[in-house]
Structure formats: C-alpha cells, structure tokens
Backbone bond lengths (Angstrom), bond angles and torsions (degrees), N, CA, C in turn:
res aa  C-N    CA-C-N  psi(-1)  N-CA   C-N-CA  omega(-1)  CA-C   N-CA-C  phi
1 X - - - 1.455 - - 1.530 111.49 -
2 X 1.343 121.93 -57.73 1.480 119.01 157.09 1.193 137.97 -15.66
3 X 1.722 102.41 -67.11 1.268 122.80 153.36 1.464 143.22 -17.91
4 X 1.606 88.02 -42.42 1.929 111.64 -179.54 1.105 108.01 -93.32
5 X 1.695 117.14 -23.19 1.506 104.61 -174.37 1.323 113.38 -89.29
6 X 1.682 115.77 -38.92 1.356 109.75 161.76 1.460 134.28 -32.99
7 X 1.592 111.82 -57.99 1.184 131.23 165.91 1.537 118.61 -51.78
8 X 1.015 131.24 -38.23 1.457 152.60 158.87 1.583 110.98 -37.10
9 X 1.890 110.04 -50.41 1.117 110.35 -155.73 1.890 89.95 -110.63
10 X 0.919 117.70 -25.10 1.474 121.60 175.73 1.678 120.92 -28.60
11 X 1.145 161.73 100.11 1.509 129.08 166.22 1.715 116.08 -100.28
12 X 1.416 104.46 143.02 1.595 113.06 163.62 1.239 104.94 -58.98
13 X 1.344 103.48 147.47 1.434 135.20 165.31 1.569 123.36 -128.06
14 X 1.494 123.09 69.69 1.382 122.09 -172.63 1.412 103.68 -65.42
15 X 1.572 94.51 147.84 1.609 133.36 157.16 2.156 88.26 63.70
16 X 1.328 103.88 56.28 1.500 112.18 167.99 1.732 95.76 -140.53
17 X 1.507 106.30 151.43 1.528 118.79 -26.15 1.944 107.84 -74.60
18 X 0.946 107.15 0.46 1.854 99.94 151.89 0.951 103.26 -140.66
19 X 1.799 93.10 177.85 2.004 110.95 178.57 1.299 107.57 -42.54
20 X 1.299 126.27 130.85 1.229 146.83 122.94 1.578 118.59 110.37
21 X 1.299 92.36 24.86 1.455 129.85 167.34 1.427 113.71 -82.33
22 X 1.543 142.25 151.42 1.673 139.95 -161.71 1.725 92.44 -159.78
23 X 1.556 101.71 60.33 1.777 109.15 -172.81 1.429 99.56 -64.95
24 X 1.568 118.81 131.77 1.213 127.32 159.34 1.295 124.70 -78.77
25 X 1.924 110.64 114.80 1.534 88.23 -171.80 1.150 94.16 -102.38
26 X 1.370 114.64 158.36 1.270 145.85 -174.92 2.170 109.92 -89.77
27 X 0.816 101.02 -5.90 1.165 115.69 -138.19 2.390 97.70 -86.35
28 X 1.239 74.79 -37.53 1.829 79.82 170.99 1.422 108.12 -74.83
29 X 1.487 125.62 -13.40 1.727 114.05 -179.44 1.964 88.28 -73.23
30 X 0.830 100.69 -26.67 2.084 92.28 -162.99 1.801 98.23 -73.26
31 X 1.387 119.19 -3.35 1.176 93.12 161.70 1.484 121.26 -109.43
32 X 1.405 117.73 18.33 1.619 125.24 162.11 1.729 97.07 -115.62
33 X 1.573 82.80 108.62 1.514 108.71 169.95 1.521 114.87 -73.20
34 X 1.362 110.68 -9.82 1.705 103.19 178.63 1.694 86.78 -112.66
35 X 1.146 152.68 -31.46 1.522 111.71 149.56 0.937 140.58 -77.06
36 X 1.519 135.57 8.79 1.589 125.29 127.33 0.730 139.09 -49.30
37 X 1.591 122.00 -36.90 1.715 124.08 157.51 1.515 89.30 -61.65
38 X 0.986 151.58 -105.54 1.161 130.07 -150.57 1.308 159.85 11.20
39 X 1.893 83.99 -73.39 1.404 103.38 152.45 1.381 134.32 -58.03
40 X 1.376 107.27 -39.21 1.521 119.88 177.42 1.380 110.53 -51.44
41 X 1.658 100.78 -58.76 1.726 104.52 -179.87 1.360 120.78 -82.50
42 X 1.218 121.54 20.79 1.432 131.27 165.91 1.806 95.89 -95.19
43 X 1.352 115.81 -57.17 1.643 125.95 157.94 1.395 113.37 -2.40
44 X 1.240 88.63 -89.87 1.574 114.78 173.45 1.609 127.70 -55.13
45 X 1.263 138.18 -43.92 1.074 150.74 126.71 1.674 115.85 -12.31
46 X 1.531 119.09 -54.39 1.008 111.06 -171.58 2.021 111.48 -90.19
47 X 1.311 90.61 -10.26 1.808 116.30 172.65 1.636 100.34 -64.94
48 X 1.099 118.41 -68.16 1.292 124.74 180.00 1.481 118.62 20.95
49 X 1.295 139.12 102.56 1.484 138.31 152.05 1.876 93.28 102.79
50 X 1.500 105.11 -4.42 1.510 104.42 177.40 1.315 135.11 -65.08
51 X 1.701 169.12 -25.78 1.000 162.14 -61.03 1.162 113.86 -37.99
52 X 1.431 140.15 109.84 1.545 141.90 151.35 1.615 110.84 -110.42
53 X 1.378 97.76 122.13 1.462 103.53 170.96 1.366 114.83 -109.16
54 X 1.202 116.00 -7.50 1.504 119.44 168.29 1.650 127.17 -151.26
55 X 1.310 152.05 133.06 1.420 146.60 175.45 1.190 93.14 -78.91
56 X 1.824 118.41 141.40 1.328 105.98 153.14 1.624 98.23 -110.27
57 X 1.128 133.94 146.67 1.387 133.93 176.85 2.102 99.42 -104.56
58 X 1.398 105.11 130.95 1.379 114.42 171.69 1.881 109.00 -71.92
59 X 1.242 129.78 125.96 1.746 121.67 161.97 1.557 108.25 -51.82
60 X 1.015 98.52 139.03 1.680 142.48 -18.66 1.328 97.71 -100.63
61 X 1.414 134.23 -46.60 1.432 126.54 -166.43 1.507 126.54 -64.82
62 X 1.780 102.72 -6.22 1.522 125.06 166.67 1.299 88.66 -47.46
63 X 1.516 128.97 -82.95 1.535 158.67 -118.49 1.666 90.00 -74.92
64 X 1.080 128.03 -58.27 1.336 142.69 -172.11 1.557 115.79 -22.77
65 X 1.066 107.57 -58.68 1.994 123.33 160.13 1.071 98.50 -133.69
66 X 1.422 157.32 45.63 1.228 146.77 113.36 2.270 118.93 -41.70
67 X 1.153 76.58 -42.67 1.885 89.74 -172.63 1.821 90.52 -67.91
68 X 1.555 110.67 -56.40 1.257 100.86 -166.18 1.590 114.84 -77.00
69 X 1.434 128.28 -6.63 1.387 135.73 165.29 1.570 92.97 -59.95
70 X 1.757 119.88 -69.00 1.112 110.31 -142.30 1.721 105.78 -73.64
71 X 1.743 118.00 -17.55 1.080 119.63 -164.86 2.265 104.34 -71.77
72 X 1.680 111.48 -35.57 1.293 114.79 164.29 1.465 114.11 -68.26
73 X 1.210 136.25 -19.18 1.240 135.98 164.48 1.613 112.56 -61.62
74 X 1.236 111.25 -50.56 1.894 134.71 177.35 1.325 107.89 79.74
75 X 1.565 101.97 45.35 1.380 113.90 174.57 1.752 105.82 -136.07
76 X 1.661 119.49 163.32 0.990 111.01 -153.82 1.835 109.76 -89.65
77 X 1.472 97.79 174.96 1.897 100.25 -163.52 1.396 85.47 -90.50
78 X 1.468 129.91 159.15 1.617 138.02 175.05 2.130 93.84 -122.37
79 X 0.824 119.03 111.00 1.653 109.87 177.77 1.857 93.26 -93.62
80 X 1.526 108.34 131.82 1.197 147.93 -177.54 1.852 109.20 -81.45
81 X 1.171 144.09 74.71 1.252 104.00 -150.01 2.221 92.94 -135.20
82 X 1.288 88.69 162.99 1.275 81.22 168.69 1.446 131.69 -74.76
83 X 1.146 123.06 154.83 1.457 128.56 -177.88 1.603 108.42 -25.26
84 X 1.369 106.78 157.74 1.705 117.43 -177.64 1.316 115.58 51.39
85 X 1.695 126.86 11.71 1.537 117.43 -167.04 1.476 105.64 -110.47
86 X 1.579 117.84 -3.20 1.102 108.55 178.82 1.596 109.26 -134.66
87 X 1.717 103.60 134.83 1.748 133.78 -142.65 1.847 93.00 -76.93
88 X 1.544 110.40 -29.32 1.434 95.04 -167.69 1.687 98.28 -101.90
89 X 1.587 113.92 -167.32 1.327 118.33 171.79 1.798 137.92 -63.26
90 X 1.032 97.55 118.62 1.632 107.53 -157.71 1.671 106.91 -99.73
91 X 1.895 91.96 157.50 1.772 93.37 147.22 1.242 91.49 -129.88
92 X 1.607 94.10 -173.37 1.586 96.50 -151.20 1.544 81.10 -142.72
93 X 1.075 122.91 170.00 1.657 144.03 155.01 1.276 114.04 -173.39
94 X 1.735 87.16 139.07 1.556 96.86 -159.40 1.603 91.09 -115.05
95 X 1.973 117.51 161.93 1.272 121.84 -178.59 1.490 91.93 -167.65
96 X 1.680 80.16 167.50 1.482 106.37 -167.83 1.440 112.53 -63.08
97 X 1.567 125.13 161.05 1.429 131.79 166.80 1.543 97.43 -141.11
98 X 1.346 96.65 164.20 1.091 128.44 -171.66 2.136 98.12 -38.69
99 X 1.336 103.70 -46.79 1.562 125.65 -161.20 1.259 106.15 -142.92
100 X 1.360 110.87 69.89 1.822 118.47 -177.38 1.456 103.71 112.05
101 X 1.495 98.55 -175.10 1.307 123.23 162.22 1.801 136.71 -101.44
102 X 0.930 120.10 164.73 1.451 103.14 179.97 1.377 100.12 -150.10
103 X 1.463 112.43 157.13 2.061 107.22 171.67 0.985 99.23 -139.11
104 X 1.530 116.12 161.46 1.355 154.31 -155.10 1.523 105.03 -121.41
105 X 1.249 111.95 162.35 1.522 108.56 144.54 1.612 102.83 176.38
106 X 1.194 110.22 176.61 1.751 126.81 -161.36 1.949 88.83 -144.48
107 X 1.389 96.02 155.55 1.014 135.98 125.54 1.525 129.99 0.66
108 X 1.493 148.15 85.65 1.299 128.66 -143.87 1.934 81.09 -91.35
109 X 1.437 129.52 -16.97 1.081 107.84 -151.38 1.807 95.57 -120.84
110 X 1.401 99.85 34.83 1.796 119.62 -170.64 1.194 96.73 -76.62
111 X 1.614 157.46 -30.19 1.421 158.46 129.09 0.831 125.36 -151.67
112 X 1.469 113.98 175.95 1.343 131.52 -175.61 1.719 130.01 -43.96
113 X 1.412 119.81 121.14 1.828 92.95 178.51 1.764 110.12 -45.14
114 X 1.089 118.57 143.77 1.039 142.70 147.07 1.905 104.97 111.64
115 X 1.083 102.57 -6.41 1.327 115.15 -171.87 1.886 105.62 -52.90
116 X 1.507 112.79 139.77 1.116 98.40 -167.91 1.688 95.43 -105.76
117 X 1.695 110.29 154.35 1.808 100.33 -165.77 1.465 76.26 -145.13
118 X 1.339 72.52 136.87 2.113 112.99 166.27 1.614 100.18 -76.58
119 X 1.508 118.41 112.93 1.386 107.86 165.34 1.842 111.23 -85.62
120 X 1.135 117.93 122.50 1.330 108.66 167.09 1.673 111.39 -116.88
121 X 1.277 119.85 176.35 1.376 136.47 -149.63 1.603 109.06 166.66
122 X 1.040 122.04 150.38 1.213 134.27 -167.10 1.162 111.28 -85.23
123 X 1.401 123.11 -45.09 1.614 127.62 -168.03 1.467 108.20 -135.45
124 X 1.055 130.91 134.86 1.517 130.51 169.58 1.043 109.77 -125.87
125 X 1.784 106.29 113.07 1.670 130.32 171.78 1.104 111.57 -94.68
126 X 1.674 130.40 -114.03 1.056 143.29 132.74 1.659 139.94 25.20
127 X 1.406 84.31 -71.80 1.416 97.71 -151.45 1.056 152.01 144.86
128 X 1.591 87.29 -60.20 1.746 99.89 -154.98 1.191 146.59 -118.94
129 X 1.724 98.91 21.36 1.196 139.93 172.18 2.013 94.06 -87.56
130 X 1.218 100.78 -54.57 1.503 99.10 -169.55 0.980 130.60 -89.88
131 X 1.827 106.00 -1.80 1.962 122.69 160.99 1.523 88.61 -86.26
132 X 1.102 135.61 -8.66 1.497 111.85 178.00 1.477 118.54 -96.73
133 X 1.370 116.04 -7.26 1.256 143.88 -160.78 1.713 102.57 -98.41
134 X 1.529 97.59 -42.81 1.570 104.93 168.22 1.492 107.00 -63.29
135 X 1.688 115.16 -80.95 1.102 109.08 165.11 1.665 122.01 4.06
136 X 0.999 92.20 -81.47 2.055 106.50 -154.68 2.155 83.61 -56.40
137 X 1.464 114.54 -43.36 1.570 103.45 -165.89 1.745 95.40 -71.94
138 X 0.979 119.74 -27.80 1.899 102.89 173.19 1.435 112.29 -76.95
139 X 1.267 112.19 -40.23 1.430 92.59 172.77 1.566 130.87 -74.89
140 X 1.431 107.79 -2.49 1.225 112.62 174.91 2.166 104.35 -85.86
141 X 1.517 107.12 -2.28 1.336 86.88 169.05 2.300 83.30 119.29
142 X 1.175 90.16 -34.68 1.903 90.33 -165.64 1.360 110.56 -56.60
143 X 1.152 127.73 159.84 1.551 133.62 131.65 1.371 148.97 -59.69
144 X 1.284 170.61 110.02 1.128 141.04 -139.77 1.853 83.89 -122.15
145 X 1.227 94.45 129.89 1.549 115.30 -168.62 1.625 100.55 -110.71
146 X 0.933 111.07 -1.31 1.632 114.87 161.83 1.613 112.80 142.47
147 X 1.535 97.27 -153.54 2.002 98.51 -174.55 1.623 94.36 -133.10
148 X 1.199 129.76 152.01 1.379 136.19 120.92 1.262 127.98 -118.76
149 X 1.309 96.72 133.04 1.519 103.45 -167.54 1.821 85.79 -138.18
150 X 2.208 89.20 133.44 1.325 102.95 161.66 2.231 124.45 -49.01
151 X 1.173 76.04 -69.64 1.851 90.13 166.97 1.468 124.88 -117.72
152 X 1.182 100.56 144.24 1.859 116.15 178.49 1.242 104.25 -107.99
153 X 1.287 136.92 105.89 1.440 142.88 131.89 1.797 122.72 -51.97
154 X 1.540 87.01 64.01 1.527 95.95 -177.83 1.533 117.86 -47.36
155 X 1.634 135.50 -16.49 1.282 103.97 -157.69 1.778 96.42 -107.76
156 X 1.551 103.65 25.07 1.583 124.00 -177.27 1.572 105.01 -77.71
157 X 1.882 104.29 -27.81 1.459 122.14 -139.92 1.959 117.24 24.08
158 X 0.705 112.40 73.62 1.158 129.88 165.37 1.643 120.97 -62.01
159 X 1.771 90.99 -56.35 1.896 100.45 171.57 1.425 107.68 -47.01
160 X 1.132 130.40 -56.91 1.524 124.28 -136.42 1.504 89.82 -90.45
161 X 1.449 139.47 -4.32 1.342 124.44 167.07 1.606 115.10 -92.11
162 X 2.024 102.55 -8.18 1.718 95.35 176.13 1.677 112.85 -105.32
163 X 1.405 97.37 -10.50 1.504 110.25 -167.57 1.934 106.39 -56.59
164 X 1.518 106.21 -42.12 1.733 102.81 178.03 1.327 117.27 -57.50
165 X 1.940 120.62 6.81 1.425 115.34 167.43 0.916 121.80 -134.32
166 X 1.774 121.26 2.24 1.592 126.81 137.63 1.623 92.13 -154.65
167 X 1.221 95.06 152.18 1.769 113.88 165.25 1.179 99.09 -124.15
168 X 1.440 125.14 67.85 1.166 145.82 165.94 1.707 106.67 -142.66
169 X 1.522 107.93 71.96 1.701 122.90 -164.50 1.397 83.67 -95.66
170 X 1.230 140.49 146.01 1.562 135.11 142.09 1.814 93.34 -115.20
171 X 0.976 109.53 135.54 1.948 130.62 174.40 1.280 100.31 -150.23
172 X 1.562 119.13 112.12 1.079 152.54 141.18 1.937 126.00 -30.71
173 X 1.122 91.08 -56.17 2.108 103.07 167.45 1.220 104.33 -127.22
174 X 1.412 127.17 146.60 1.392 143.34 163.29 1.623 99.35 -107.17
175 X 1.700 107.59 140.79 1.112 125.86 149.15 1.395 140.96 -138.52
C-alpha cells in the first residue's frame, strides 16, 4: 500500500539533470503531511527490534525525513553533507562519480565509536554516494545498522555494491 502511494505522489522529470535522464522527484510526497508520517512509520515499523543509535541523513534529500526518522527512533540526526557545509570539525571522504570526483564528510564528534547508524537517503541508484557515506561512518569507528531508502532504482543495482556492509536495505518503492 505504501508502495502505491509513494508512486502515486512521485513525478518524472525527463532529461534532468541531463538528456536522457527520467529524475524522480521526490518532492510532491513533502506536500502530503500524512504520507510522511507514513513513510516514517513504515521506517520504523520495519526497524523494529533493530539497534539504532544514530540516523545519518545523506544532503540534502537524506535530511528531508531523515531528522523526522531519527526524531521517532529518539535517537540523534548525523547530517551527511558535502564538503565546506559543515561549521565544526570534520572528516571527509572523497569518491568516484560517474564524471569526476566528489567528497563528503560528517562531523568527527557525530557518535560514539561503535555506535550503530541507519544510513538513510531518499533514492538509491548507484551507490556511491552512500558506499562512501558508509565508508567515512566505519572509519569514524560506527556501524552501519542498515539503509532506508524512500526509492530503489533497481536496474542502477545500487544494493549489491552497499549490501557487503549491511543486508539490512529497507526500500519502500522499487523501480
């Protein structure tokens, strides 16, 4: 049922951000406030009996219900952000793209070693924004206690490059 409403509320966006691209925006679920609760408590629901000691939310569309995942969890939000976006002391890790490189970084004092963190993100293509995101949380000492992701762009395979650091994926829509 989830599934349909997401998809329901989802719209295409051809040839963004280039030709021949069909970007899913996410962006019409944020104006139904009762399917964001939704999603969240579908989140959570599927968390159940899990350990999370921390959300990390990916920039920017991580952040979006990342805060409100981690706030029903009652554990704290970690913001994911690109380079130069965050005021206190950072690490950083940088990775490949399609056309360059790009870096990340957190928070050196975002939690505890051993702390286990929910990566969430809105969409999962690729990868490799959010194997790098793992990355940077193990080397900071974390666990990665799994993924939620609003949508899966399965034919991206994305899973099978994050799955060797939890197979604990929760995705809400497949496409």
């Amino acid at each position: 049922m989830i599934e349909q409403q997401i998809k329901s509320a989802i719209r295409d966006i051809p040839d963004f951000p280039k030709e021949g691209i069909i970007f899913k925006d996410i962006t019409p679920i944020l104006k139904n406030h009762a399917l964001c609760l939704a999603i969240v408590d579908e989140f959570t629901h599927r968390l159940k009996g899990e350990q999370i000691d921390a959300v990390a939310g990916i920039e920017s569309r991580g952040f979006l219900l990342g805060v409100a995942l981690a706030n029903k969890l009652g554990v704290p939000f970690v913001p994911i952000r690109k380079a130069g976006k965050l005021p206190h002391t950072v690490k950083q890790k940088m990775y490949d793209l399609e056309y360059g490189t790009a870096t990340i970084e957190m928070h050196t004092d975002a939690f505890e070693s051993g702390a286990r963190v929910l990566v969430h993100d809105d969409l999962l293509a690729t990868g490799g924004t959010v194997s790098a995101a793992s990355e940077l949380i193990q080397e900071m000492g974390g666990v990665v206690a799994g993924y939620a992701f609003i949508v899966d762009l399965t034919f991206l395979n994305g899973r099978e490059k994050i799955s060797a650091m939890s197979d604990n994926v929760i995705v809400l829509a497949e496409y």
